[in-house]
VONUBA-603107 format. One line per 2 residues: number of its first residue (from 0); their letters; for each residue x, z negated, y of N, C-alpha, C. Coordinates in steps of 0.001 Angstrom, whole numbers, plus 500000, padded with zeros to 6 digits. Layout:
// residues N
NUM> A> X/Z/Y/X/Z/Y/X/Z/Y ~ ...
// end
This chain:
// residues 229
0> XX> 055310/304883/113056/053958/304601/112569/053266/305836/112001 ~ 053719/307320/112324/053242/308018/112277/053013/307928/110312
2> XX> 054043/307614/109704/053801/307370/108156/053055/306530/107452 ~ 053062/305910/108433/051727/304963/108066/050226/305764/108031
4> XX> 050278/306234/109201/048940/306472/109044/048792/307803/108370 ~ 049814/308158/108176/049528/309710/106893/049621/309038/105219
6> XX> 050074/308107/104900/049994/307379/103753/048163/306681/103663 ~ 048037/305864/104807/046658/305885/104863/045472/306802/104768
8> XX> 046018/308094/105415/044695/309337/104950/045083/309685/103952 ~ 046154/309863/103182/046146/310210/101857/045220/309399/101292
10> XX> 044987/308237/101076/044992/307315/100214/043277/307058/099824 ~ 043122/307095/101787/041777/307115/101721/040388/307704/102318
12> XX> 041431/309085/102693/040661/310662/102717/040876/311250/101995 ~ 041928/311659/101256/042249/312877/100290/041964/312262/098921
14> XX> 042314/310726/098668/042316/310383/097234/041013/309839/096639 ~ 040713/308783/097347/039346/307924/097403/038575/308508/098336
16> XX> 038555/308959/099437/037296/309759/099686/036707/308687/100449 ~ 037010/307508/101044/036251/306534/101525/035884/307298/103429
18> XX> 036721/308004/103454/036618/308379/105135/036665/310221/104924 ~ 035635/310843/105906/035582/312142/105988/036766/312994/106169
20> XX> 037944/313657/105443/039012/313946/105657/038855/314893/106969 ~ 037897/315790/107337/038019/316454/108469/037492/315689/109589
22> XX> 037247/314129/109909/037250/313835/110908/038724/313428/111606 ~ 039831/314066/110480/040951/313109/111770/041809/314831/110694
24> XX> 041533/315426/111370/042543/316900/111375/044205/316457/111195 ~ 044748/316040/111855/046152/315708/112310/046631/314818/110862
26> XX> 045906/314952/109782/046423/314097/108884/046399/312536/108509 ~ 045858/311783/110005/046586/310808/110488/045454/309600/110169
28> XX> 045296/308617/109595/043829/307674/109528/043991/306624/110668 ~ 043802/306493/111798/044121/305538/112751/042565/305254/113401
30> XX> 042529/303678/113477/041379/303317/114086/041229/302579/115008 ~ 039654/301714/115811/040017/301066/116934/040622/299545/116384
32> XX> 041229/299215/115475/041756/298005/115139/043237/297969/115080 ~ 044022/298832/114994/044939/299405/115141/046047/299082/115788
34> XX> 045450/299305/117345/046555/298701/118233/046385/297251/118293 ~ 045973/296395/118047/045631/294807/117815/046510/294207/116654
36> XX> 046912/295013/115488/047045/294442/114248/048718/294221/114057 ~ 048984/293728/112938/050334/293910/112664/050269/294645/111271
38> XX> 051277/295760/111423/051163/296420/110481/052490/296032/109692 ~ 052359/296148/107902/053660/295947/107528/053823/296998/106455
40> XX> 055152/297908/106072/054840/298775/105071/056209/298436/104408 ~ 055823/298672/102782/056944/298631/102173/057873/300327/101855
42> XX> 058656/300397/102055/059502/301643/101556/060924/301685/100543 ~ 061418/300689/100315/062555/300385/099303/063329/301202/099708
44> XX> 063641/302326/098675/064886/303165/098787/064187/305025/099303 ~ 063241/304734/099791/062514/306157/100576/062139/306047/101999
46> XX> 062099/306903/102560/062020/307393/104026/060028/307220/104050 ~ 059669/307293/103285/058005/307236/103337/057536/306241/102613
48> XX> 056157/305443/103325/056003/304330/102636/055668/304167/101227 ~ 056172/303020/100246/055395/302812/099058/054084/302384/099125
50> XX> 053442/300973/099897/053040/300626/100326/052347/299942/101705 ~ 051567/299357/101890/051086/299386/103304/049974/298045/103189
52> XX> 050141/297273/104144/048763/296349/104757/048836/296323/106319 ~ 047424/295829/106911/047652/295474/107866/046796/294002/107940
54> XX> 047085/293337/109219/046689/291965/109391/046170/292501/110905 ~ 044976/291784/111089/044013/291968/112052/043483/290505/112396
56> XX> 044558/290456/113535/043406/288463/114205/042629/289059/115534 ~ 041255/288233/116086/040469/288229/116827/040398/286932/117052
58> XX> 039823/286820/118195/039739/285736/119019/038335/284812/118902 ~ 037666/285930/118272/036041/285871/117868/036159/286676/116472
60> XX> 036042/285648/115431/036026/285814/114196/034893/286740/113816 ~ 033537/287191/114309/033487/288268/114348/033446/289479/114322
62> XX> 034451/290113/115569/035365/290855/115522/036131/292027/114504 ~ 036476/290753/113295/037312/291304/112848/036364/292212/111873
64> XX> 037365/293262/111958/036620/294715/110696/035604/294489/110234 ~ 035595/293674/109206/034483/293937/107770/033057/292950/108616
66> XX> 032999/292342/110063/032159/291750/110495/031394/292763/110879 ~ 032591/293351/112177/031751/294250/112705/031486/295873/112064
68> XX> 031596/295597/110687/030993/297170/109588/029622/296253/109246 ~ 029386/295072/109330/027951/294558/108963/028087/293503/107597
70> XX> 029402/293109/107283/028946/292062/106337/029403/290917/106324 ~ 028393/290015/105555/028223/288678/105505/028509/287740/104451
72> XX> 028749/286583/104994/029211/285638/104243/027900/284504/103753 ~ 028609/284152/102477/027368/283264/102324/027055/282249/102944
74> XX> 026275/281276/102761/026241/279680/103660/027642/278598/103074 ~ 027771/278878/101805/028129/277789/101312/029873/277780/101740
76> XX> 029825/279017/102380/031572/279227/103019/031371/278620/104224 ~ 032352/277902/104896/032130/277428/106433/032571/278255/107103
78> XX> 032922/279335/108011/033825/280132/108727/034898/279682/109722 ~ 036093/279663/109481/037064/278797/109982/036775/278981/111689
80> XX> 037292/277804/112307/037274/277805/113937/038090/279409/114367 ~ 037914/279273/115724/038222/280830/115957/039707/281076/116035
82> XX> 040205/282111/115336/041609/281651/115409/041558/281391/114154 ~ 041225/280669/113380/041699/280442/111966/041951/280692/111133
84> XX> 041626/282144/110840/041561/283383/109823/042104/284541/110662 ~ 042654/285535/109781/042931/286491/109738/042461/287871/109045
86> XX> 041995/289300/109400/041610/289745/108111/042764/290844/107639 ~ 042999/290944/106238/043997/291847/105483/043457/292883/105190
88> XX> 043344/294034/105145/043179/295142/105852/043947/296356/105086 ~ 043218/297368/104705/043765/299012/104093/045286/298340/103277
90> XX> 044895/297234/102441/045833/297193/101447/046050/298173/100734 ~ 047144/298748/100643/047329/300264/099342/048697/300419/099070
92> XX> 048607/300802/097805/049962/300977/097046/050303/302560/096575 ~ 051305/303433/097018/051089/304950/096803/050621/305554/095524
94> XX> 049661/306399/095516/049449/306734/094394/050397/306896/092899 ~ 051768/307712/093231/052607/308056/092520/053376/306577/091329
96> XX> 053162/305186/092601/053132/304059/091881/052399/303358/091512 ~ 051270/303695/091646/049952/302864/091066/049421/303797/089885
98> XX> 049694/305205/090280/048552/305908/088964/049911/305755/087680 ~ 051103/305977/087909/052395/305777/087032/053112/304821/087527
100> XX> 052664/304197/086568/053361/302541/086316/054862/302334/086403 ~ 055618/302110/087272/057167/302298/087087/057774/300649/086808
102> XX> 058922/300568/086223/059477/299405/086490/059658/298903/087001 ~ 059746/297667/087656/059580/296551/089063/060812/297420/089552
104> XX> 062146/297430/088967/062748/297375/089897/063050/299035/090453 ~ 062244/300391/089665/062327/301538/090306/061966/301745/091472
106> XX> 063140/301922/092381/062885/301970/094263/063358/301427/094960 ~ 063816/299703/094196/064204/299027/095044/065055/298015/094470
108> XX> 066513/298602/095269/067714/298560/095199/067962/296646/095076 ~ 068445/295855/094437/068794/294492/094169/069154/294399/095924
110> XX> 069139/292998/096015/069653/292244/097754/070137/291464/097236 ~ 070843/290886/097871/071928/289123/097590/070945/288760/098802
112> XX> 069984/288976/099851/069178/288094/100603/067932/287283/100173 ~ 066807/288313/099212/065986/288030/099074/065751/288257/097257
114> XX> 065563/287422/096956/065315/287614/094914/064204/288355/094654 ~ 064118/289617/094119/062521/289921/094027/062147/288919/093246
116> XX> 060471/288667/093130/059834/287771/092207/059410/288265/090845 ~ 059124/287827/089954/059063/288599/088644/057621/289469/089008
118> XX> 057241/290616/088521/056127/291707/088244/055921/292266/087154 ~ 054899/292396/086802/054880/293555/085997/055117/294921/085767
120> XX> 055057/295065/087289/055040/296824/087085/055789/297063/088888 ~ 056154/298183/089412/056617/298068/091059/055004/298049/091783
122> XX> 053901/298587/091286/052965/298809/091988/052512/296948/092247 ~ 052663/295921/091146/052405/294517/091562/053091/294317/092372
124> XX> 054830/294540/092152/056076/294059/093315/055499/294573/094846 ~ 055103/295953/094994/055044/295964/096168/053438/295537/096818
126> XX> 052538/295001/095818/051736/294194/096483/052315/292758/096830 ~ 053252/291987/096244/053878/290811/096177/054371/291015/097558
128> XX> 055148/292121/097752/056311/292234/098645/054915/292197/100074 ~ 053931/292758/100196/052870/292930/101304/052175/291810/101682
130> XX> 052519/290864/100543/051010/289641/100956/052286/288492/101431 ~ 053802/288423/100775/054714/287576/101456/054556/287798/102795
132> XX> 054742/288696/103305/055066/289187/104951/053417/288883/105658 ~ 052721/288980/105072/051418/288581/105646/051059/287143/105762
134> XX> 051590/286108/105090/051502/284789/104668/052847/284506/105297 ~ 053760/285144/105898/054643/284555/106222/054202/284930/108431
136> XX> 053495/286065/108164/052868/286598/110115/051853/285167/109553 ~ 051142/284676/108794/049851/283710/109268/050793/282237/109882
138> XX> 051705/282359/109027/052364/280599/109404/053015/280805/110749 ~ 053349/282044/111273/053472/282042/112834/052613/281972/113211
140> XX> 051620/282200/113160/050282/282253/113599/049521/281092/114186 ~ 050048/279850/112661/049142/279012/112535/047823/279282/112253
142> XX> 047105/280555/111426/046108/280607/111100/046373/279856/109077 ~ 044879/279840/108831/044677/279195/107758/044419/279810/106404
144> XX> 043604/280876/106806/042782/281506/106051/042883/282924/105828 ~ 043099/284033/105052/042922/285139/105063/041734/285663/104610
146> XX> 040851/286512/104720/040046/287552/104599/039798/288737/103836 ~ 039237/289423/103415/039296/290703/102884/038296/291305/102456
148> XX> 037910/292664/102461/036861/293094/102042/037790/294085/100823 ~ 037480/293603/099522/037617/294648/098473/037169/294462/097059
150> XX> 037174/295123/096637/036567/295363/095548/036899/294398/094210 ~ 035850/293950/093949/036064/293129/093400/036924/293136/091400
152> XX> 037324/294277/091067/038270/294365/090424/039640/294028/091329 ~ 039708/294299/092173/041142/294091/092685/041123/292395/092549
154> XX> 039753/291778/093352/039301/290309/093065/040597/289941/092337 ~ 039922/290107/091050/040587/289831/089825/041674/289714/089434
156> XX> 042254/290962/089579/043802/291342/089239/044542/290362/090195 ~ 044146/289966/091833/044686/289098/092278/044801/287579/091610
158> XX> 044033/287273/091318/043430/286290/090885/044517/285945/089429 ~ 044247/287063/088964/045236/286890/087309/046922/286566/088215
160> XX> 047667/287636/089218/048655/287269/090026/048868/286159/090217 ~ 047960/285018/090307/048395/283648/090103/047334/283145/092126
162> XX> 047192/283969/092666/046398/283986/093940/044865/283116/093946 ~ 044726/282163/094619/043084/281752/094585/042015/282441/095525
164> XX> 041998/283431/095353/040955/284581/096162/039269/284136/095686 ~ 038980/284094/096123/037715/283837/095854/036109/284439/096728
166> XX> 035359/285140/096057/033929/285802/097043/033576/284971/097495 ~ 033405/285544/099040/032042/284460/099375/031208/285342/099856
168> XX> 030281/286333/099920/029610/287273/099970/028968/288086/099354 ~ 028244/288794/099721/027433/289811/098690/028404/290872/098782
170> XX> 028217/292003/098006/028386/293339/097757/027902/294658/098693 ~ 028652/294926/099434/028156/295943/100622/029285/297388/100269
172> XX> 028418/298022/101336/029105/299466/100710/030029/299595/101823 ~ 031124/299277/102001/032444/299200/103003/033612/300074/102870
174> XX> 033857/301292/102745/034335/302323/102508/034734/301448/100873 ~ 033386/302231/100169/033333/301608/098716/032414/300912/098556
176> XX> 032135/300249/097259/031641/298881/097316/032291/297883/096869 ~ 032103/297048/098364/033692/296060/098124/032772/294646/098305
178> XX> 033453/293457/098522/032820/291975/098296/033640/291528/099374 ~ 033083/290351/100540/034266/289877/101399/035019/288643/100103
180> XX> 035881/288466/100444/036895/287366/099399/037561/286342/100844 ~ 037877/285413/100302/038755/284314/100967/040031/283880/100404
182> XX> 041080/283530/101378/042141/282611/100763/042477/281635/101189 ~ 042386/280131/101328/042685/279395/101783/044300/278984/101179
184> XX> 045109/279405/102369/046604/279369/102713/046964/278153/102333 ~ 046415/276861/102205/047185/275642/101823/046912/275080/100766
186> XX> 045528/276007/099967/045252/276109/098400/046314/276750/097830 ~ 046810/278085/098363/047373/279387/098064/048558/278520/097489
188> XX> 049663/277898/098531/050860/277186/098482/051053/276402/097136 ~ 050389/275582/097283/049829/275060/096283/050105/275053/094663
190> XX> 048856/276516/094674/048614/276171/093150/049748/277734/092567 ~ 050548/278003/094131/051709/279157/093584/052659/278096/093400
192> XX> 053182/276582/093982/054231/275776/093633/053878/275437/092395 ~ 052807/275199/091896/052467/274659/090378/052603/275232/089452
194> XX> 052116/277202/089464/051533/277665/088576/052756/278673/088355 ~ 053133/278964/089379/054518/280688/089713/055391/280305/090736
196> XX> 056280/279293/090173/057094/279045/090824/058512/279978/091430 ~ 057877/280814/091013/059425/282196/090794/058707/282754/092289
198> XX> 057482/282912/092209/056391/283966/093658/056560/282580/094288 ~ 056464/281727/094380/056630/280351/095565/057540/280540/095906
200> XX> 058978/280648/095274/060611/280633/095781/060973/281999/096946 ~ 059621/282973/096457/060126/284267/097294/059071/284395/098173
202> XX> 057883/283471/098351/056912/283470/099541/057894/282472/100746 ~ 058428/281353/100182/058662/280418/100510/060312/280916/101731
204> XX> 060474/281719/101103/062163/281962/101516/061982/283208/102494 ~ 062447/282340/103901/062234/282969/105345/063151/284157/105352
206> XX> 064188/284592/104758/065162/285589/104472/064141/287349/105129 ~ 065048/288080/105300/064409/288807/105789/064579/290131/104201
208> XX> 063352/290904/103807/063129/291705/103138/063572/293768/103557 ~ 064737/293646/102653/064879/295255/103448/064355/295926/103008
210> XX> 063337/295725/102220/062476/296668/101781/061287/297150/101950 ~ 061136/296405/103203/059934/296184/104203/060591/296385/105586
212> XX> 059014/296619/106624/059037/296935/107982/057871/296351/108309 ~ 058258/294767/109574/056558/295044/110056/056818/295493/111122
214> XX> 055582/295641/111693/055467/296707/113599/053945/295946/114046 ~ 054778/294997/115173/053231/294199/115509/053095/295016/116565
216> XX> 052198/294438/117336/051316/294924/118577/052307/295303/120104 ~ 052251/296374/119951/052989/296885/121244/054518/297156/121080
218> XX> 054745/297460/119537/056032/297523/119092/055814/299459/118708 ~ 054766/299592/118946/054430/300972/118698/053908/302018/119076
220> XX> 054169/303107/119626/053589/304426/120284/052548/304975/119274 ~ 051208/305906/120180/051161/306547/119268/051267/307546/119514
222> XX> 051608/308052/117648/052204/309295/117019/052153/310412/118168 ~ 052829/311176/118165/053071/312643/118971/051785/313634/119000
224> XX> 051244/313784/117278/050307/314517/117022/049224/314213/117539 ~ 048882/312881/117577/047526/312116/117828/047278/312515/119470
226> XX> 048805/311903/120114/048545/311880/122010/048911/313495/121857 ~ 049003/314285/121401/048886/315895/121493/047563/316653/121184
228> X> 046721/315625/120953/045686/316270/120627/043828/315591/121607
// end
């Protein structure tokens, strides 16, 4: 885990600036949501992550992150029973592949298990590759709904992905200024069997991804540096 959470302060102490880089010395961005969540990171053909999400359920919807930073949803959203949602969490893709656009398939080596899905670029693939494994932890779950606080260009770009994300909130300043968004999981299915049937075949297909790692709750120590300090 320890790469995780040094991919995370890069991303969003040193790069974006959303968190004080000298409050966590050790490099490391780890918070109290942390040990609760399931974390999943993509790495392909490197020892350090490309990418990274985490998934955060509470028992008291609540709870989760972007509630308890202070923001709100509108009326016209219902808030699923407790348990029903999930929130998605420090989505990020490494700089080196997001600021330079590489070819889907630079990093990551072909499988005879899993088909990548078509992308535009690796920085889409390895968001593709982050939200399968997250949509595939909700259907164990049995939750319904995913969550998110971000910015509402990303909104978008999901949205163009073929995804039905949609605001239901105002605009708050949430490391940034981000918008909460929704996904309803049995819309999602849906209008990806209708619309991107290529991203349905590879959400859909239980096969396991070697180009990914998740690490749920209690599958993980922490880091050396952190309990050393």
């Amino acid at each position: 885990m320890e790469d995780v959470f040094r991919l995370r302060f890069q991303v969003y102490c040193e790069e974006k600036k959303f968190l004080p880089r000298a409050a966590y010395p050790n490099g490391l961005e780890i918070d109290e949501f942390d040990d609760g969540a399931t974390h999943i990171a993509v790495y392909g053909d490197e020892a350090f992550p490309k990418g990274y999400v985490r998934v955060v359920a509470a028992r008291d919807q609540s709870e989760l992150p972007l509630f308890a930073h202070g923001m709100t949803v509108g009326p016209e959203f219902p808030m699923p029973a407790a348990g029903g949602a999930v929130e998605i969490s420090r989505m990020m893709v490494r700089s080196d592949y997001r600021k330079r656009l590489r070819a889907p398939e630079d990093g990551f080596p072909p499988t005879g298990l899993l088909a990548d899905p078509p992308a535009r670029n690796a920085s889409d693939l390895i968001q593709l590759k982050l939200i399968r494994l997250a949509y595939r932890h909700a259907l164990e779950a049995d939750v319904r709904w995913f969550l998110s606080a971000i910015e509402p260009a990303q909104g978008r770009k999901l949205s163009m992905m073929g995804f039905p994300i949609r605001p239901i909130g105002p605009v708050a300043d949430y490391f940034g200024n981000v918008r909460p968004h929704a996904v309803d999981l049995r819309e999602m299915e849906r209008k990806l069997r209708e619309n991107c049937p290529e991203v349905w075949a590879f959400f859909d297909n239980p096969a396991e991804d070697i180009h990914t790692k998740v690490i749920r709750p209690r599958e993980w120590k922490t880091p050396s540096a952190l309990a050393a300090a």
